[in-house]
Structures are given as structure tokens and as C-alpha cells.
C-alpha positions in Angstrom: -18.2 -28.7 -12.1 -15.9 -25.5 -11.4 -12.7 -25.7 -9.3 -12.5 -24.8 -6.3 -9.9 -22.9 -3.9 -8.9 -22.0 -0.5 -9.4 -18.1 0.5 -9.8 -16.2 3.7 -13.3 -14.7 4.5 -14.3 -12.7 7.4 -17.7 -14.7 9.0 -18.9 -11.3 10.1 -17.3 -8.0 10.6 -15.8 -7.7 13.7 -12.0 -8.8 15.1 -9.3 -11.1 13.7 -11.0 -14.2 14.5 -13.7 -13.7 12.1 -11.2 -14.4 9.6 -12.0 -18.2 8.8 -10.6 -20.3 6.0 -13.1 -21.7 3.1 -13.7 -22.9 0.4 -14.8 -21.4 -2.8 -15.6 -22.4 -6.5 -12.5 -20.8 -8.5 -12.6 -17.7 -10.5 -12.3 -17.6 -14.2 -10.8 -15.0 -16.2 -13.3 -13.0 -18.7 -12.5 -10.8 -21.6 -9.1 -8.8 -21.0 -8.9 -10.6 -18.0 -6.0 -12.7 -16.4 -6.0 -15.9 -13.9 -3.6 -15.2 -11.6 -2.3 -18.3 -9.0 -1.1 -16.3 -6.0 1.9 -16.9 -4.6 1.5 -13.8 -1.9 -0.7 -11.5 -0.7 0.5 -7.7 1.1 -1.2 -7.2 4.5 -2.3 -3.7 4.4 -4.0 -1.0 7.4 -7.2 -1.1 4.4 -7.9 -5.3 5.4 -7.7 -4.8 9.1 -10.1 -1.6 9.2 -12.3 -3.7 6.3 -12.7 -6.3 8.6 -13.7 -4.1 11.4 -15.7 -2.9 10.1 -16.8 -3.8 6.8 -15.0 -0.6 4.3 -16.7 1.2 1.8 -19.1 -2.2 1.5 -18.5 -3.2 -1.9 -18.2 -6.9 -1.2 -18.8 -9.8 -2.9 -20.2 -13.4 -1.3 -18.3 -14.5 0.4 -16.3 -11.3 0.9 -12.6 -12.0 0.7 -9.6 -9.4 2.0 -6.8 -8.1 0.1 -5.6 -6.1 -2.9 -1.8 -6.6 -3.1 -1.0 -10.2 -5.5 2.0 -11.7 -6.7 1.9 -14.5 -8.6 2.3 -16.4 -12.1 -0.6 -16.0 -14.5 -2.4 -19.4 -15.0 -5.2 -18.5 -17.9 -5.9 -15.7 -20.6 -9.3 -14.1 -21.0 -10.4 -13.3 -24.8 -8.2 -10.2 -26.2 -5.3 -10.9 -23.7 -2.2 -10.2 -25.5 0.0 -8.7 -22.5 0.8 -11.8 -20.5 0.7 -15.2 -21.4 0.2 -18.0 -18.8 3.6 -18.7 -16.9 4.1 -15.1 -16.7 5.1 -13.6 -13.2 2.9 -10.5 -12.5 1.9 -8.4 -9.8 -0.4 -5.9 -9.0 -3.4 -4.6 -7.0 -6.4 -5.0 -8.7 -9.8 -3.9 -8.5 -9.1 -1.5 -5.4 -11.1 -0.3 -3.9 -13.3 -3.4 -5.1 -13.3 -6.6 -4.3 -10.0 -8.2 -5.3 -9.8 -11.2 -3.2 -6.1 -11.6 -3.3 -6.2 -13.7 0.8 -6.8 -17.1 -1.8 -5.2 -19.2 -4.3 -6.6 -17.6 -7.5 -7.7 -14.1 -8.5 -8.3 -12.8 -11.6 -8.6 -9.2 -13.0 -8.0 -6.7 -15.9 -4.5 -7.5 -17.4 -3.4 -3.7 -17.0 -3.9 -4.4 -13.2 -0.8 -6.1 -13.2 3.0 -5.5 -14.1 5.7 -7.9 -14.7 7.1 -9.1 -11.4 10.6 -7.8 -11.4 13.2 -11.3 -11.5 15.3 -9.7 -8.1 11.9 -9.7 -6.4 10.6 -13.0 -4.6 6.8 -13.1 -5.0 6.9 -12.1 -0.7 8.4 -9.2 -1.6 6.8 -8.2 -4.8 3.2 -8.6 -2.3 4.5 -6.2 -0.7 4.6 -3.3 -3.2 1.6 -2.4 -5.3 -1.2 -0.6 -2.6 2.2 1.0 -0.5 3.9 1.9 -3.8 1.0 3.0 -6.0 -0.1 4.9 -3.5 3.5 7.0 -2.8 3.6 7.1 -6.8 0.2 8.6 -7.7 0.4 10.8 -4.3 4.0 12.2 -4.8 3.7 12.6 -8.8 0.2 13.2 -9.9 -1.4 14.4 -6.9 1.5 16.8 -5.1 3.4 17.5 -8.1 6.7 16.8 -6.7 9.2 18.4 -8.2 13.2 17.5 -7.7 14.6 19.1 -4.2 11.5 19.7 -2.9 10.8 19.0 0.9 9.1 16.0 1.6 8.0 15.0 5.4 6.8 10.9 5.2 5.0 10.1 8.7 5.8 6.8 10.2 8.5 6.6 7.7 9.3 2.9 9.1 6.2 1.3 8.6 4.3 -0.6 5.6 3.4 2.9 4.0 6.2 5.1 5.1 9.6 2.8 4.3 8.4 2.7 0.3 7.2 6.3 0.1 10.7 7.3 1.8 11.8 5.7 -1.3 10.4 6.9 -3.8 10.3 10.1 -2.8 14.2 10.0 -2.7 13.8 8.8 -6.6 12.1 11.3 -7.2 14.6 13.7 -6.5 13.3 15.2 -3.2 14.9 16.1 0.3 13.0 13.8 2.6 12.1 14.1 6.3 10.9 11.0 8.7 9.2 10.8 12.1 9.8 7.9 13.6 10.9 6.1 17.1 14.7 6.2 17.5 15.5 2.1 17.1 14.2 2.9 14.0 16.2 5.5 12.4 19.4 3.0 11.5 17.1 1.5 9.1 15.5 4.8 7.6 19.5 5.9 7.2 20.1 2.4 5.2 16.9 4.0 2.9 19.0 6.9 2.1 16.4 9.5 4.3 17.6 12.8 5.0 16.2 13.7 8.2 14.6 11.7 10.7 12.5 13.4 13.4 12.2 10.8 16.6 8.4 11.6 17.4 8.5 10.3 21.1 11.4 12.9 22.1 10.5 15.9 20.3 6.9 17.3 18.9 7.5 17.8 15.3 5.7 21.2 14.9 8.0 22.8 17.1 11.5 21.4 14.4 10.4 21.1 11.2 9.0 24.4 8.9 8.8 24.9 4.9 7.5 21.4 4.4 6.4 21.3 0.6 4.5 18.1 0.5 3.5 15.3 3.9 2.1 12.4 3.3 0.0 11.5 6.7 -1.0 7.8 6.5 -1.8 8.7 10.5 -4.7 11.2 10.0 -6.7 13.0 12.4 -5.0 15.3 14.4 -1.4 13.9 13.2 -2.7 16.0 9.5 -4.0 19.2 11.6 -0.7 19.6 13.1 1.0 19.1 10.1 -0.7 22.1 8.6 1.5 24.2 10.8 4.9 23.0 9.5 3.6 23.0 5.1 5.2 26.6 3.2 2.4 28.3 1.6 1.7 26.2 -1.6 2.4 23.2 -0.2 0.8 20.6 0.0 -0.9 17.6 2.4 -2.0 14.4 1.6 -3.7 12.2 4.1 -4.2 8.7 3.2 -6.1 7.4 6.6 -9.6 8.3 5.9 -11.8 10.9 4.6 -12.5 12.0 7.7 -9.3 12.8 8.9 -8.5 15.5 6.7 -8.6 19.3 8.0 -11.6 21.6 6.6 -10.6 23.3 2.8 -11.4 26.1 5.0 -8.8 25.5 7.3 -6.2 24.8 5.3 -7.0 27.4 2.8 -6.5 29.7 6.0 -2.6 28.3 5.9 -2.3 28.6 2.5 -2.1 24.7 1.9 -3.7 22.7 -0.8 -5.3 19.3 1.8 -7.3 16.6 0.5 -7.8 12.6 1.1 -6.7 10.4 -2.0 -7.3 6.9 -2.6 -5.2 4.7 -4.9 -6.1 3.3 -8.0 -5.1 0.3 -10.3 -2.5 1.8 -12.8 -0.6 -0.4 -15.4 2.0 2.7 -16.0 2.1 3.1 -12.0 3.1 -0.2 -11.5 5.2 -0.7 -14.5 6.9 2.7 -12.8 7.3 1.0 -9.2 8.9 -1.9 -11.3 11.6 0.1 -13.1 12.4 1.9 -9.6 12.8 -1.7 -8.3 15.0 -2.9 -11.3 17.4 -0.2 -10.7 17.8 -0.7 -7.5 15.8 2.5 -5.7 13.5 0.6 -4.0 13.3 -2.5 -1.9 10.7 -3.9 0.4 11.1 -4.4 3.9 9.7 -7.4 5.1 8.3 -7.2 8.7 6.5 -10.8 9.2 5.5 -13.5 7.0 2.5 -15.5 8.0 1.4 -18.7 5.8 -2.6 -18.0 4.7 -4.0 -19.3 7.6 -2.9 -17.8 9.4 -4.1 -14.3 8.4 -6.0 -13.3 11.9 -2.4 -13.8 13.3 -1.2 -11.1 10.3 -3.6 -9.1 11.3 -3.3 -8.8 14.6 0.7 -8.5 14.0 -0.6 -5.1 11.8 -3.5 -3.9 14.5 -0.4 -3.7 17.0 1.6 -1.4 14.6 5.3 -0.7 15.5 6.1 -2.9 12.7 9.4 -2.2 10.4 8.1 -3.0 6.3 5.1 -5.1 5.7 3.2 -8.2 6.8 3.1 -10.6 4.2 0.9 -14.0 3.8 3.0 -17.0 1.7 0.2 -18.7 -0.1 3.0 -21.4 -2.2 
């Protein structure tokens, strides 16, 4: 008889209190695969708006949230010769699949992982592979950053935006914020450049020769950014599909638009870990809920205003 474990499951899709706790038979790692025994799971926008709503439907039975794991690696699937069990890892696999990472145990494709870096604690490692990846592979791969380029970060302060302030400043570029007032002492302690407080001031009408935004907002938060991009530049929205302007329209403006969606990356992570080791970036922790108590994380997220991530502790 299999092993079982404690996880978080939605019961339907609908709001935070469909999230119940249950009980499920324990995964076990296949060829190149690793068991993973999570110590933390990242709360991210993608659970909330799964749970609302059910995501892009590629769920298993019972269907349980999360991408972002830290942990220590229990088991070794056949051909596994990049961790060995008592390793710490983390990682997001599987996205935008089924990861499971709201239980005690996931497992997943070795290369999914990194090595936890040793001035990390497993809360604040969870908080780094779906914000980080998805600065990393935005900012490098798909935008091309070069060094002194201008980068504009919306809700700099939040889950998203604190990391990608970050590395975007590792990267080498000049970096612009919007975010509320109380928040700009923190974004200073980051090392930002600019911060634009987006209450007081419409940032169309102050900022111009943008090169790159990253718009984790979407809708018309990315239309209006069109109007402050340089010709060639670039914007990246990372809400939705739907939420980015027509090729047509930005084509008008000169601008390259388009949605992206992170993937797992063993050199992406490995890169987030190095930043980490050498000390340009750190996680901001916002909240830190035990697992269940994942509605509450959730609802903490749905209210936004938050500084850094939401966090579950699972041990």
C-alpha cells in the first residue's frame, strides 16, 4: 500500500473556501525524476485566478495548486545523477502543468530544480522560481536586455515586480517603478532608479524612451504603456493573453508586444541562484501562512497591496 500525504485541493472552482485539505496516496519519482519533501510552497496571482476559475485546465485528480517548491530531495528516479536524496533543491516544475507543490511531496524532472542556495531558508527560496524565472527568461531571452537600457517594472513592490526590479538591476539596466509612495523606501533599499508613485501622477504623462516594461497588470495598464516604449522597444505582459494590445497596434508605435509564459529551466534557475549567492537578489517576504491555511494565503494575495510574496510553511 502507497503512502500517503497531506495537499491542498480546490472542491470546485470558485473562491478561497474551496480550498480544502486531503489526503492523497504519495507520488513516486519515475525515470529522471526526483521526490521532493516540500518544505514551502510560493503563493502566486497564477493559483488564485486557477482556482477561480480553473486555468488553462490541465489538471490532474484531485487537482492540487502551486508551482513554486523548496525542499530536500527524498528519492531518485532511474538515470538521476544530479541530486542525491538529502539534497536541498528548488524549482518550479511542470508549469504550466500540474505541479502540486500546496502538499508534502512532489516530484518532477531533476532539471526542474536548482540547488537551494545555503543563505536562503526554504520560505524564501519558495519564493523565487515562477517570480524569478519569469523576470529572467522575460528580460534576457525574450526582450534582449542589454546593459543601460531602460527598464519600467509595474507594481515594482509586489510578488512579481520586487524580483524583476532585481534582476533587471543585475542585468545592468536603468530601472523605473510605479508604485504607491509607502512603498518607495523599500524599492530604494532594492537599488531602483526611479520610482513613479502611480496614485499621484499618470505615468504616461512622466515617463518616455522606455526600452523594455514588464506589465504583470495587463489590460489597459499594457495599452497605456505603449505610449511611453522608444521605437524598438519592447512590452511584455505577463497577466493574460488577452491583455495584450493588437500586433497591429503596437506595430502602429513601433513596439515589439506579446504575452509570455514561463517555463521550467535548469540554467534559469541555476542563473537566479548565482544572482542570489552574490548577493543581487533577495526575496521579500510579505506573509507566511502554515498549509492550511492556504484560503487565508489566498485571500491575503486577491487583496493585493502586498510588499514580496505570500508564502505557505509546510515543515
Amino acid at each position: 500500500m502507497s503512502a500517503s500525504m497531506r495537499a491542498i485541493s480546490p472542491q470546485a472552482w470558485g473562491p478561497p473556501e474551496v480550498l480544502v485539505e486531503v489526503e492523497v496516496a504519495r507520488p513516486e519519482p519515475g525515470p529522471t525524476e526526483i521526490l521532493v519533501r516540500v518544505h514551502a510552497a510560493g503563493v502566486n496571482a497564477t493559483d488564485w485566478k486557477a482556482r477561480a476559475h480553473g486555468g488553462l485546465r490541465l489538471w490532474e485528480d484531485p487537482p492540487i495548486l502551486g508551482h513554486d517548491v523548496s525542499g530536500v530531495v527524498e528519492a531518485v528516479g532511474l538515470g538521476v545523477t544530479l541530486y542525491k536524496p538529502g539534497d536541498e533543491v528548488f524549482g518550479m516544475p511542470r508549469f504550466p502543468r500540474q505541479a502540486g507543490a500546496y502538499a508534502e511531496y512532489v516530484t518532477a524532472p531533476a532539471r526542474q530544480f536548482a540547488r537551494k542556495p545555503s543563505s536562503l531558508s526554504h520560505v524564501e527560496a519558495a519564493a523565487l522560481p515562477l517570480t524569478g524565472l519569469t523576470a529572467w527568461q522575460s528580460l534576457t531571452e525574450t526582450a534582449k536586455l542589454r546593459p543601460g537600457q531602460r527598464v519600467l517594472v509595474h507594481g515594482a513592490a509586489g510578488g512579481f515586480g520586487h524580483v524583476a526590479v532585481q534582476v533587471a538591476k543585475a542585468l545592468g539596466a536603468f530601472v523605473i517603478g510605479t508604485a504607491r509612495a509607502s512603498k518607495h523606501p523599500f524599492l530604494r533599499k532594492l537599488g531602483i532608479d526611479e520610482v513613479v508613485d502611480y496614485t499621484a501622477v499618470d505615468f504616461t504623462e512622466v515617463l518616455r524612451d522606455i526600452d523594455v516594461v514588464l506589465d504583470p497588470i495587463g489590460g489597459d495598464n499594457s495599452r497605456r504603456s505603449l505610449h511611453v516604449i522608444r521605437r524598438g522597444g519592447t512590452l511584455i505582459s505577463l497577466a493574460g493573453a488577452d491583455d495584450v494590445p493588437s500586433v497591429e497596434e503596437a506595430g502602429a508605435r513601433g513596439v515589439s508586444s506579446g504575452f509570455t509564459l514561463v517555463e521550467p529551466d535548469y540554467a534559469g534557475m541555476s542563473a537566479i541562484a548565482d544572482l542570489v549567492r552574490t548577493g543581487k537578489l533577495r526575496p521579500e517576504i510579505d506573509a507566511v501562512f502554515p498549509l492550511e491555511q492556504a484560503a487565508e494565503a489566498h485571500r491575503r494575495g486577491e487583496r493585493g497591496g502586498n510588499t514580496g510574496k505570500i508564502v505557505l510553511r509546510i515543515r
